[in-house]
MARLOGU-254453 format. One record per residue (C-alpha): residue in three letters; x, y, z; residue number from 1. Coordinates in steps of 0.2 Angstrom, whole numbers, plus 5000, padded with zeros to 4 digits. Layout:
REM residues N
ATOM; mivo; X; Y; Z; sevex
ATOM; ALA; X; Y; Z; NUM
...
//
This chain:
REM residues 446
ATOM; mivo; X; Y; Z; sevex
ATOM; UNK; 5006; 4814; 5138; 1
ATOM; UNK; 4989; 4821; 5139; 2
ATOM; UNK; 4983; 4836; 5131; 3
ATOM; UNK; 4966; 4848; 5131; 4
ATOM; UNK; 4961; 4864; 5123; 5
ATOM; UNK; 4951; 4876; 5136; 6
ATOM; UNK; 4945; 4892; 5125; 7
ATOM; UNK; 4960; 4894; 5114; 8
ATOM; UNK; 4975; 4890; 5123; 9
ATOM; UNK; 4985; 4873; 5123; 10
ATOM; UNK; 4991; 4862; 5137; 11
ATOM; UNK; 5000; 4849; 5137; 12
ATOM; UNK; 5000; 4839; 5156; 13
ATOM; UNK; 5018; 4829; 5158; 14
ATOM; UNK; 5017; 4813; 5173; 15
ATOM; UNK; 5032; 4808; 5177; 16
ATOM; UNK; 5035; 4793; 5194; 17
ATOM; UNK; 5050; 4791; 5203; 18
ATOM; UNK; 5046; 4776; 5214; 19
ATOM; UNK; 5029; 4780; 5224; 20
ATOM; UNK; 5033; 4800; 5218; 21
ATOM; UNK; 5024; 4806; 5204; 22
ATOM; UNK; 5027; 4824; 5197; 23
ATOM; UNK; 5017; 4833; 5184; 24
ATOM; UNK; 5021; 4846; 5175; 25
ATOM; UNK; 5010; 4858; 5164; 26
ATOM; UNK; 5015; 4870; 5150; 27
ATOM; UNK; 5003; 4883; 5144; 28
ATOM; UNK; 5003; 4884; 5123; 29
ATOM; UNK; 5015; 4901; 5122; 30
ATOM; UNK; 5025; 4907; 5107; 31
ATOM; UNK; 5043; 4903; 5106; 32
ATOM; UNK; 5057; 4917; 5110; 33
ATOM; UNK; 5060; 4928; 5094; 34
ATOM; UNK; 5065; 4945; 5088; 35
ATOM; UNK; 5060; 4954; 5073; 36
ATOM; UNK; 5041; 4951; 5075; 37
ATOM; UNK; 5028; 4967; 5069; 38
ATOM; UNK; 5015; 4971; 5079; 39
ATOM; UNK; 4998; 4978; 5076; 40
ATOM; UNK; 4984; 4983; 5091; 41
ATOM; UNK; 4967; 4977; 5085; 42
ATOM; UNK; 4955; 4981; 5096; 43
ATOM; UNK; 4961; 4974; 5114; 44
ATOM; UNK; 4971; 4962; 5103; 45
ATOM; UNK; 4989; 4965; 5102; 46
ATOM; UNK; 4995; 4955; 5089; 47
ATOM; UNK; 5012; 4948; 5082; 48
ATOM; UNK; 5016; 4945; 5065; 49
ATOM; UNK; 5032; 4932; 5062; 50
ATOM; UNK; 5048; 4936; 5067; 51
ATOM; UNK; 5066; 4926; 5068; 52
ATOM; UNK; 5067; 4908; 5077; 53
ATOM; UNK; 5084; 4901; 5077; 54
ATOM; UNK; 5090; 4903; 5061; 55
ATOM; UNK; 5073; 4901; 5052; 56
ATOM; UNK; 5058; 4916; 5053; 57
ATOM; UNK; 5042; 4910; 5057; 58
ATOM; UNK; 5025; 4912; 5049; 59
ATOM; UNK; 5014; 4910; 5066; 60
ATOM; UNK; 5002; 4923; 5072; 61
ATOM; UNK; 4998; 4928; 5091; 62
ATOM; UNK; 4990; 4939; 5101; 63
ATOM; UNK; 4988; 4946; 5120; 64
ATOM; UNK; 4972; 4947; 5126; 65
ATOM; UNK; 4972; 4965; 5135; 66
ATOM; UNK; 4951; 4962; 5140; 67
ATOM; UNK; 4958; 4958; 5155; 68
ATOM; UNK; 4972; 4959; 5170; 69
ATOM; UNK; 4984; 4950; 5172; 70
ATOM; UNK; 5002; 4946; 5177; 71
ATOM; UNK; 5019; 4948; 5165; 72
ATOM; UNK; 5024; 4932; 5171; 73
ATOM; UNK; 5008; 4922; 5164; 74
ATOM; UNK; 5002; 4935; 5151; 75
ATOM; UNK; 4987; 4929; 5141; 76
ATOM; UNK; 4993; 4922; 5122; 77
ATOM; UNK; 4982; 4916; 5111; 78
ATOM; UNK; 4987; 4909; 5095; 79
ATOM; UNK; 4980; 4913; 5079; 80
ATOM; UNK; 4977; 4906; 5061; 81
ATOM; UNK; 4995; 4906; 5054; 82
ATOM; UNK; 5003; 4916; 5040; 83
ATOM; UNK; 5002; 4910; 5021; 84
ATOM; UNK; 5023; 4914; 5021; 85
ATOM; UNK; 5038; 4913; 5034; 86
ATOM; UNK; 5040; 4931; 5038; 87
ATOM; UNK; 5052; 4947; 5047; 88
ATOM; UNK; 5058; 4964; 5045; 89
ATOM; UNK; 5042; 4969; 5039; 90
ATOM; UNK; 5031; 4983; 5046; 91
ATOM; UNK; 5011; 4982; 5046; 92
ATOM; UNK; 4996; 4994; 5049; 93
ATOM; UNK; 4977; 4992; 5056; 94
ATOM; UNK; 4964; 4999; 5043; 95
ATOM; UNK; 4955; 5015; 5048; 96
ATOM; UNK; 4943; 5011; 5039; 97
ATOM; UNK; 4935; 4993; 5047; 98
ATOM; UNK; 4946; 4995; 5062; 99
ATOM; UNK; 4949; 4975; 5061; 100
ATOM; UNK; 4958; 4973; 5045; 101
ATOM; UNK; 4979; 4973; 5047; 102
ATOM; UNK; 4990; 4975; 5031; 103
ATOM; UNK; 5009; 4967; 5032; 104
ATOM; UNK; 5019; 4979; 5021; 105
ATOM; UNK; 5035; 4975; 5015; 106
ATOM; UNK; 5049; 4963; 5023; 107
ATOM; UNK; 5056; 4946; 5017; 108
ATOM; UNK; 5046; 4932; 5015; 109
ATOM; UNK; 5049; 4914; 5013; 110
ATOM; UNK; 5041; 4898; 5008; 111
ATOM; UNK; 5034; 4891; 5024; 112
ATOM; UNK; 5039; 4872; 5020; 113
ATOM; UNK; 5056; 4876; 5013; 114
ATOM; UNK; 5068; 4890; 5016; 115
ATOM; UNK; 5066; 4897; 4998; 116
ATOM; UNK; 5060; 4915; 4998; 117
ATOM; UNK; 5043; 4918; 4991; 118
ATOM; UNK; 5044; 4936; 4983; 119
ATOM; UNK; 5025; 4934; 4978; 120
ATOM; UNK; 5020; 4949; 4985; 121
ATOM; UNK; 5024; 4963; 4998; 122
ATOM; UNK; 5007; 4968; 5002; 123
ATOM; UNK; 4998; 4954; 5015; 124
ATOM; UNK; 4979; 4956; 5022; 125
ATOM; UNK; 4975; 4950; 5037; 126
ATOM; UNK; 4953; 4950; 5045; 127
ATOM; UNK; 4956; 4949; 5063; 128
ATOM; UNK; 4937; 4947; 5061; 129
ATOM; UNK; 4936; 4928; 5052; 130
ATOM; UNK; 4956; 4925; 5056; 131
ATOM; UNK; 4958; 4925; 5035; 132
ATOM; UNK; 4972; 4929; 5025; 133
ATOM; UNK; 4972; 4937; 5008; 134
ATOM; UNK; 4984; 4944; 4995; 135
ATOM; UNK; 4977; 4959; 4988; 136
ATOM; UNK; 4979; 4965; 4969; 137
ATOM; UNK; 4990; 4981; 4973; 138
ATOM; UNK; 4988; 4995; 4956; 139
ATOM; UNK; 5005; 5003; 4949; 140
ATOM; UNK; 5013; 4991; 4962; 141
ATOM; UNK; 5031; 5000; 4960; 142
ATOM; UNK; 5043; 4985; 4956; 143
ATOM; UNK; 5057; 4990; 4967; 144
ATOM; UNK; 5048; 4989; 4980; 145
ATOM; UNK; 5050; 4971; 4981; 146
ATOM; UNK; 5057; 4963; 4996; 147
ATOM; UNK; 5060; 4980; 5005; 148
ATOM; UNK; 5066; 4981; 5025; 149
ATOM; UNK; 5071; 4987; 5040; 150
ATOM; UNK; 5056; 5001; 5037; 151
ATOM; UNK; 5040; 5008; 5048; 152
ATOM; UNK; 5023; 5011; 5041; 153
ATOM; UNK; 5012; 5025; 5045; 154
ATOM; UNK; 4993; 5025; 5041; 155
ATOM; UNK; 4981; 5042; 5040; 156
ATOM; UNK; 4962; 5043; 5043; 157
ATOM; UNK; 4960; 5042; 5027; 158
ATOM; UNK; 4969; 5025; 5024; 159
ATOM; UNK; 4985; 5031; 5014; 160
ATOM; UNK; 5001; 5019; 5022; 161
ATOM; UNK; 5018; 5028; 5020; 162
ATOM; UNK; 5033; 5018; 5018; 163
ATOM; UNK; 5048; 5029; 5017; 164
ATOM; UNK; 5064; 5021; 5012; 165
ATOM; UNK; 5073; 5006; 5018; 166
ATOM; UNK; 5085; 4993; 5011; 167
ATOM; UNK; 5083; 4978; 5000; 168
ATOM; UNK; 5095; 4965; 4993; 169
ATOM; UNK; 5102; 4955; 4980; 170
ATOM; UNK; 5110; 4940; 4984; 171
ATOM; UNK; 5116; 4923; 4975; 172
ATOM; UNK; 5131; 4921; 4983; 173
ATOM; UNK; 5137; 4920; 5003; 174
ATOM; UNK; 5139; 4940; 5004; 175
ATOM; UNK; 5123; 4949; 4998; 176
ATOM; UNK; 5120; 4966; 4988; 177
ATOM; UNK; 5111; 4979; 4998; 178
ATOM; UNK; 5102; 4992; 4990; 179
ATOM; UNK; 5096; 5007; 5000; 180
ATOM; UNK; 5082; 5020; 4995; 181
ATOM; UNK; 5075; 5036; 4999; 182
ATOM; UNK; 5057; 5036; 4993; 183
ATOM; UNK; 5043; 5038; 4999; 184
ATOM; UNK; 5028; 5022; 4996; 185
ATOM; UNK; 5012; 5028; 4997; 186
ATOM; UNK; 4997; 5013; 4998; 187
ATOM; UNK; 4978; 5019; 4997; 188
ATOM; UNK; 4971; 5005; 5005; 189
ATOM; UNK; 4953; 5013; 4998; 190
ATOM; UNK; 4957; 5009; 4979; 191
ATOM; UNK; 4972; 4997; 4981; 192
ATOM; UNK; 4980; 5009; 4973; 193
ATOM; UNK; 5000; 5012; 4975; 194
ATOM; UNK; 5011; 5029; 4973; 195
ATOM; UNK; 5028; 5032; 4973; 196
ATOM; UNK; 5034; 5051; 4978; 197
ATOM; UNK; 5051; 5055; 4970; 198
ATOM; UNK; 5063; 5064; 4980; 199
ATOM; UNK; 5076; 5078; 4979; 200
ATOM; UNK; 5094; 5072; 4981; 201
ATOM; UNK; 5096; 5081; 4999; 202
ATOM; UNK; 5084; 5070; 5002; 203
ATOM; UNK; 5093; 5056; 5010; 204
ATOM; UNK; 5091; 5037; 5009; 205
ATOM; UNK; 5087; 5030; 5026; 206
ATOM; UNK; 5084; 5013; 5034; 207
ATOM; UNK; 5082; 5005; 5052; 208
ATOM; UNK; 5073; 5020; 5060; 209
ATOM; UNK; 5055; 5022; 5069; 210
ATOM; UNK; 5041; 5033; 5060; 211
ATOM; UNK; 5026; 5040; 5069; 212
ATOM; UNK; 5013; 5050; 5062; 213
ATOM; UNK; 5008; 5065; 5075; 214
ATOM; UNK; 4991; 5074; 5075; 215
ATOM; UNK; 4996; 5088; 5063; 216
ATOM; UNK; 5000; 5075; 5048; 217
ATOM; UNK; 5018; 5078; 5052; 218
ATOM; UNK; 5029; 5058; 5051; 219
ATOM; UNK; 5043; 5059; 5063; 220
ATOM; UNK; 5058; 5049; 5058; 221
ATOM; UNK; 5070; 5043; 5075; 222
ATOM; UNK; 5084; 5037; 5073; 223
ATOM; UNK; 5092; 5020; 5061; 224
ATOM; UNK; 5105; 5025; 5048; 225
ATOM; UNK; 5104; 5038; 5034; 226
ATOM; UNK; 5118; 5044; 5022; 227
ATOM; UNK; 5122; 5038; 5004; 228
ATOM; UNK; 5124; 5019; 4994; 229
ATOM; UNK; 5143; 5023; 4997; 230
ATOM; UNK; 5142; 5033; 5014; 231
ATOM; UNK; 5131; 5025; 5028; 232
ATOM; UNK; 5130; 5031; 5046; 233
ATOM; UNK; 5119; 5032; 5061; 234
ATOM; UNK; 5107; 5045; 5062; 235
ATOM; UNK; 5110; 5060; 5074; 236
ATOM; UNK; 5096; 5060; 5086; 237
ATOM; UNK; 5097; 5080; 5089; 238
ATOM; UNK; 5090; 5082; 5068; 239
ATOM; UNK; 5073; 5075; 5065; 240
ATOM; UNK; 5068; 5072; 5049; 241
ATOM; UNK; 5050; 5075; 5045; 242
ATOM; UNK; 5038; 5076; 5031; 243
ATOM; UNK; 5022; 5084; 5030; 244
ATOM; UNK; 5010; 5072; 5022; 245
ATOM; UNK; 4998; 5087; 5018; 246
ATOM; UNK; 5009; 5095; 5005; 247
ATOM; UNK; 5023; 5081; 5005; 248
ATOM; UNK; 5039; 5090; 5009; 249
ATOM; UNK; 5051; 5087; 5019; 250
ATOM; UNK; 5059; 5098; 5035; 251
ATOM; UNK; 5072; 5097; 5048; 252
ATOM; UNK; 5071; 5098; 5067; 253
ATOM; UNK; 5084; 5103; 5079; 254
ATOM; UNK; 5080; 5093; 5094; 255
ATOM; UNK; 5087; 5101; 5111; 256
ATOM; UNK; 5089; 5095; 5127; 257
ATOM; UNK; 5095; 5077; 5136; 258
ATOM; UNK; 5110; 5069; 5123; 259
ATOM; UNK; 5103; 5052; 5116; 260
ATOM; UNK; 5113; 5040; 5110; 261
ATOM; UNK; 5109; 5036; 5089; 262
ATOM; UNK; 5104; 5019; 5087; 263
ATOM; UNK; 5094; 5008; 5077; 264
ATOM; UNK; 5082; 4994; 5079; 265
ATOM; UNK; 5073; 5004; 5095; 266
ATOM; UNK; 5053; 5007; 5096; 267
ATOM; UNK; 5043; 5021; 5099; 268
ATOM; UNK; 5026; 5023; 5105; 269
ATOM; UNK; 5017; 5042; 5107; 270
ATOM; UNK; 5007; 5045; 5117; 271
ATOM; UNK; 4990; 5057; 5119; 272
ATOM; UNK; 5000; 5072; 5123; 273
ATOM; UNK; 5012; 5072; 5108; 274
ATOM; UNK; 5026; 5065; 5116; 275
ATOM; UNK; 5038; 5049; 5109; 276
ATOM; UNK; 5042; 5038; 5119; 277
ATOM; UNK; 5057; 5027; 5112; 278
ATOM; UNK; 5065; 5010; 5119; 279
ATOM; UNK; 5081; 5000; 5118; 280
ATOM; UNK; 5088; 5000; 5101; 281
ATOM; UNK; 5106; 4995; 5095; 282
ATOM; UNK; 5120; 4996; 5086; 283
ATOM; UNK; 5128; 4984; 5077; 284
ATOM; UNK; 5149; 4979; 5073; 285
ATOM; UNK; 5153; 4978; 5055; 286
ATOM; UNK; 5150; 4961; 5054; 287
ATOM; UNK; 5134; 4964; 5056; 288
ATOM; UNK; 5132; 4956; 5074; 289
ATOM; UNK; 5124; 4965; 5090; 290
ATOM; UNK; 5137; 4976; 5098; 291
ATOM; UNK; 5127; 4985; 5110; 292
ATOM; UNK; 5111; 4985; 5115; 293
ATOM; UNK; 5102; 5001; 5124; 294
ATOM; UNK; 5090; 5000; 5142; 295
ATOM; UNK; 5087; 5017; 5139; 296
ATOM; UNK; 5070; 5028; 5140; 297
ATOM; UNK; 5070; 5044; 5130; 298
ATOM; UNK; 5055; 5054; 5128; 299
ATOM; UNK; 5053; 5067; 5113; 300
ATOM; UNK; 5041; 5083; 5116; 301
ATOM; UNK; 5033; 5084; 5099; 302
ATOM; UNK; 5029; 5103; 5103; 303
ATOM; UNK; 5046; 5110; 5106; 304
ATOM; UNK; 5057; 5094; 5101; 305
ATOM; UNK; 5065; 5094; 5117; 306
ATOM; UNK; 5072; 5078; 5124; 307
ATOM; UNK; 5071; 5071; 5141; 308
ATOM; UNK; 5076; 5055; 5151; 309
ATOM; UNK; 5063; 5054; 5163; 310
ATOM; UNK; 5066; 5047; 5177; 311
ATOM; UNK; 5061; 5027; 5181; 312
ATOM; UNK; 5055; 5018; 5194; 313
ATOM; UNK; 5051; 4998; 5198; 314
ATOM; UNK; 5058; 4984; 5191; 315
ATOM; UNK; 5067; 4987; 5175; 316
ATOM; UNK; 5065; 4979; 5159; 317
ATOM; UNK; 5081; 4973; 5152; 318
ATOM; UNK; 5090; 4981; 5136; 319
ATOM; UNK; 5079; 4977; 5121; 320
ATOM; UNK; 5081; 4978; 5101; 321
ATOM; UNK; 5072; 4971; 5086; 322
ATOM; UNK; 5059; 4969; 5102; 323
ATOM; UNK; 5040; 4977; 5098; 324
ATOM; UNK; 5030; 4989; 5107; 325
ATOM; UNK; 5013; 4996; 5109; 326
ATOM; UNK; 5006; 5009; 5121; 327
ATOM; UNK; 4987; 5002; 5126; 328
ATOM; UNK; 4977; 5016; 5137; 329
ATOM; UNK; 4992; 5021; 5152; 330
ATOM; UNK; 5003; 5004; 5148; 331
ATOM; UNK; 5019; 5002; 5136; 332
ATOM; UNK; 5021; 4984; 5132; 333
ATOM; UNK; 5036; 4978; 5124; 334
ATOM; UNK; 5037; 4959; 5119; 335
ATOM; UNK; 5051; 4948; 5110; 336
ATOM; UNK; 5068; 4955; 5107; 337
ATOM; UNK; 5087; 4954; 5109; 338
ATOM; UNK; 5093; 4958; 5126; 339
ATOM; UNK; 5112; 4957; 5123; 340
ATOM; UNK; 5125; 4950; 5110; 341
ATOM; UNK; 5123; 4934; 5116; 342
ATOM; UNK; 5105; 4933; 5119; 343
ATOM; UNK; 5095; 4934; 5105; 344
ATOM; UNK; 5078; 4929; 5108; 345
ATOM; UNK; 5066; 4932; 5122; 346
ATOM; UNK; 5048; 4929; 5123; 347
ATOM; UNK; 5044; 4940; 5138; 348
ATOM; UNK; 5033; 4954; 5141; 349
ATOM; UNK; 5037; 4972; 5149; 350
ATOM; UNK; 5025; 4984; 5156; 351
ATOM; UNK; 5028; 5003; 5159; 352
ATOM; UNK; 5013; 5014; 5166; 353
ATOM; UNK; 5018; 5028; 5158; 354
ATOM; UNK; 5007; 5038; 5169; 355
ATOM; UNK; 5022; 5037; 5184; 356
ATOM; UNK; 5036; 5031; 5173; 357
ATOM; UNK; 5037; 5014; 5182; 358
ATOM; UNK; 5039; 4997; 5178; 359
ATOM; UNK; 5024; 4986; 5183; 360
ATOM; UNK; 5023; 4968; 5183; 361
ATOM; UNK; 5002; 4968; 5184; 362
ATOM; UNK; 4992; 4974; 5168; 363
ATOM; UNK; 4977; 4982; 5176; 364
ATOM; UNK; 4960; 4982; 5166; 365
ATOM; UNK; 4956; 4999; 5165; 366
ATOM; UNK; 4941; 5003; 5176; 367
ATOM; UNK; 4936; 5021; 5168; 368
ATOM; UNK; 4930; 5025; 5150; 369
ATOM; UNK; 4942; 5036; 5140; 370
ATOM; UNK; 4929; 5050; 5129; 371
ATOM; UNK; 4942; 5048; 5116; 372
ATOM; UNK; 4943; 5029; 5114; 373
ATOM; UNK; 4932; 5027; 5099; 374
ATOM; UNK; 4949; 5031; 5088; 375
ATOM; UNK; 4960; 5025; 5101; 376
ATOM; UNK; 4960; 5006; 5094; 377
ATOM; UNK; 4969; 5011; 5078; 378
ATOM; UNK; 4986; 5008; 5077; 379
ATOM; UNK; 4998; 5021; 5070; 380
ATOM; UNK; 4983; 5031; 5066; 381
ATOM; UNK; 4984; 5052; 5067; 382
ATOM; UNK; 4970; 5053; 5078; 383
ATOM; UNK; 4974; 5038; 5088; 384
ATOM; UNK; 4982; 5038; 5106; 385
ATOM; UNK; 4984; 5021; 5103; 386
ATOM; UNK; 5002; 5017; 5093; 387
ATOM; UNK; 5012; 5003; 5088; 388
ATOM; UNK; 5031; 5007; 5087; 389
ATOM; UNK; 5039; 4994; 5081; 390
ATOM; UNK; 5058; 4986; 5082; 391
ATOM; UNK; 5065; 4986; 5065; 392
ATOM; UNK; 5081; 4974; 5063; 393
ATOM; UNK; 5094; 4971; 5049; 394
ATOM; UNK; 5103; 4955; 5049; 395
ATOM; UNK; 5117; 4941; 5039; 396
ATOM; UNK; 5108; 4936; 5023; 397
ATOM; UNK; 5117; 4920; 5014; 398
ATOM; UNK; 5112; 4915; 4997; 399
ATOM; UNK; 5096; 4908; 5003; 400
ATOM; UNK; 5089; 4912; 5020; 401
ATOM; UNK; 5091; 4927; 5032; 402
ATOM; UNK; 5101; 4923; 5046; 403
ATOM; UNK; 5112; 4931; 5059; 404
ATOM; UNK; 5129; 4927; 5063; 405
ATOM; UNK; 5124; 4919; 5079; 406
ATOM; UNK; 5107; 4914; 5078; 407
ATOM; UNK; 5110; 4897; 5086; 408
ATOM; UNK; 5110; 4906; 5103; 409
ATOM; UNK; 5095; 4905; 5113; 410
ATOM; UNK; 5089; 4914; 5128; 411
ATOM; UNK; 5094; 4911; 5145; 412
ATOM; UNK; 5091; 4922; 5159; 413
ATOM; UNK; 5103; 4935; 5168; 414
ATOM; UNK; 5101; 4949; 5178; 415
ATOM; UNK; 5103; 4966; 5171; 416
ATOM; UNK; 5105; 4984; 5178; 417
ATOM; UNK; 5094; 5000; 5173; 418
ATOM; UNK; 5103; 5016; 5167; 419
ATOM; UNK; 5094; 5032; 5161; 420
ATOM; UNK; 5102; 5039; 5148; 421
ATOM; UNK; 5114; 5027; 5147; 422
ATOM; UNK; 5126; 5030; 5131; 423
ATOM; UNK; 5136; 5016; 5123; 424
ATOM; UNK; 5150; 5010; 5135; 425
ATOM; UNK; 5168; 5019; 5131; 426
ATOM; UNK; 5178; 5003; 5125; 427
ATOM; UNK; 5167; 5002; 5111; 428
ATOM; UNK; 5176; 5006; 5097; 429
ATOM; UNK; 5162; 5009; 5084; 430
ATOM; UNK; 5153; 5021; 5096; 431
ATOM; UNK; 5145; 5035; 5083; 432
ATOM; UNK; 5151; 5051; 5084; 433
ATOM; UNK; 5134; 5063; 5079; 434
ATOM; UNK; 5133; 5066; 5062; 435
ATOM; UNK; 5150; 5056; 5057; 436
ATOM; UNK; 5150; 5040; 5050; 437
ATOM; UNK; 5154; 5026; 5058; 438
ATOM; UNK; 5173; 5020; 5054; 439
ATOM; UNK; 5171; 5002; 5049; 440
ATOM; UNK; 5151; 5000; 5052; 441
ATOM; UNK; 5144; 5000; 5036; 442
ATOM; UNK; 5141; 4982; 5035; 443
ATOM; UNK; 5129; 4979; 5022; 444
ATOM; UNK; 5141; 4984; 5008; 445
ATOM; UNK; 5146; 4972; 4998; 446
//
């Protein structure tokens, strides 16, 4: 076996003879097939945090290299230095402030020689500058806080990083203890200084969902699960919850339009015109295994929260959830993800110029400067039109390790069939009724 390391990519050359034949094979360094990654676009970096292997999360560090065109079938990874901790279900936010430094918030953590979680801290640093990781002293860190998922962060101008709800759990036997919340987490990333907002009881908790902070400081919640402790249920994607982060209350908006589907574990990106684009998504059985997973495009106008399914064209990507996306310049990219029950990982790429509403399988450099770009490199920023949405996923928990029921399943490769709009199929017995809870489906109770 011979191997060489050409800029900062990994290759390893296989000879193989059969008689006076001999083959060679060579494999370019690429990361694994995994789901539950977070993602955060530095620059013409896009970068993946961790996410689910197997039955182990992983603590490595990639990034696609967008400086440059290429094709979805050899896509340009690069590996980065890796994580201090084995890490998923977290969320994670490019600073405003340098433009290069990313903060992981949240999700569960584990030692990264042994399966043991490693609670040390929920706030990660990353300098995409000097590849260095650091774990920041967090003031009036609020203590329940601790191992908190299936959440989205938001970050302002001003570098203030909303979490809002999520779930956590206790767990020392087979069937863990899930907690869910309804606050609202507030990091100032300025003076390290942290801020819990306490909220009314019609406030409901809520989990599993997409956030994306729009240019008039309003964060738009889509879709996951909402109701009580005792009463869980998909979220109805015709009410939008919202909260303005300039006064800090909360509102409703009636969303008209095309009929979507509730969901959880989808992506959204917006784009420079205020609308959402969201992605794929699923919905999970009660015990606590993919059921469905959605191919769908739905796009939200921010101005008259209508909903539309536009219409696609080219190759489609599969049915995706607990996949990650980001919209760079004209291109949505999804990466990693669930395509169906039975395959949970993928490592593949997805492009949709957004421009036309069709699926490419080129990345094309762009050739014209945007006048706006000089904020477009922030991720989840209010004055961006670059933004990250990211999967979030819920899984199994046993006593020590976060597993899903069938995580031995690797990928494999099938065909699969594009369907605008496409609502969960009839046979399915847990499909959600809007605004009703889902007989059966709330899995995480104990």
């Amino acid at each position: 076996m011979l191997e060489f390391s050409p800029s900062q990519h990994k290759y390893s050359i296989a000879m193989c003879s059969n008689h006076s034949r001999v083959f060679f094979i060579i494999c370019q360094n690429v990361p694994r097939p995994r789901r539950q990654p977070t993602s955060t676009l530095v620059g013409t970096r896009l970068y993946f945090f961790g996410g689910s292997i197997d039955t182990i999360a992983s603590n490595e560090v990639w990034y696609l290299d967008l400086s440059s065109s290429f094709n979805i079938s050899t896509p340009p990874w690069h590996s980065d230095v890796a994580m201090p901790v084995r890490y998923n279900f977290g969320t994670s936010c490019l600073s405003p402030i340098d433009n290069s430094t990313v903060f992981l918030v949240g999700g569960r953590t584990w030692m990264v020689t042994s399966r043991v979680f490693s609670y040390t801290s929920s706030v990660y640093k990353f300098d995409s500058k000097v590849s260095q990781w650091t774990t920041p002293t967090i003031n009036n860190f609020n203590s329940s806080f601790t191992s908190r998922s299936d959440i989205q962060a938001v970050i302002d101008n001003y570098g203030k990083i909303f979490i809002f709800g999520g779930s956590d759990y206790i767990s020392s036997t087979i069937t863990p203890i899930y907690n869910y919340y309804n606050d609202m987490n507030i990091l100032d990333i300025t003076t390290m200084t942290w801020s819990t907002q306490t909220q009314s009881q019609s406030v409901l908790i809520y989990y599993a969902y997409t956030a994306t902070l729009i240019s008039n400081g309003l964060i738009v919640y889509i879709g996951g699960c909402s109701g009580s402790n005792t009463n869980v249920s998909y979220t109805n994607m015709v009410q939008i919850q919202v909260i303005d982060t300039k006064v800090y209350t909360w509102s409703t908006k009636p969303a008209s339009g095309s009929t979507i589907a509730s969901r959880e574990a989808h992506s959204a990106v917006l784009t420079q015109d205020g609308n959402i684009i969201v992605y794929g998504g699923s919905i999970f059985n009660n015990s606590g295994s993919i059921a469905y997973v959605f191919s769908d495009i739905a796009v939200l106008n921010t101005n008259s929260w209508v909903w539309s399914v536009p219409s696609v064209s080219g190759t489609s990507a599969p049915p995706l959830t607990e996949h990650s996306a980001a919209l760079y310049k004209n291109y949505m990219i999804l990466a990693f993800g669930s395509t169906s029950a039975s395959i949970l990982y993928t490592n593949n790429i997805y492009i949709l110029d957004i421009q036309n509403y069709t699926w490419v399988t080129t990345f094309n450099k762009p050739t014209t400067t945007n006048p706006d770009n000089s904020s477009t490199d922030q991720a989840n920023n209010n004055s961006s039109n670059l933004y990250i949405g990211i999967g979030i996923a819920r899984n199994y928990c046993d006593a020590g390790y976060c597993t899903s029921k069938d995580d031995h399943i690797r990928e494999t490769h099938i065909s699969t069939i594009y369907t605008p709009g496409m609502p969960p199929p009839a046979k399915y017995e847990l499909t959600p009724t809007y605004g009703v809870p889902v007989p059966g489906n709330n899995y995480h109770s104990s």
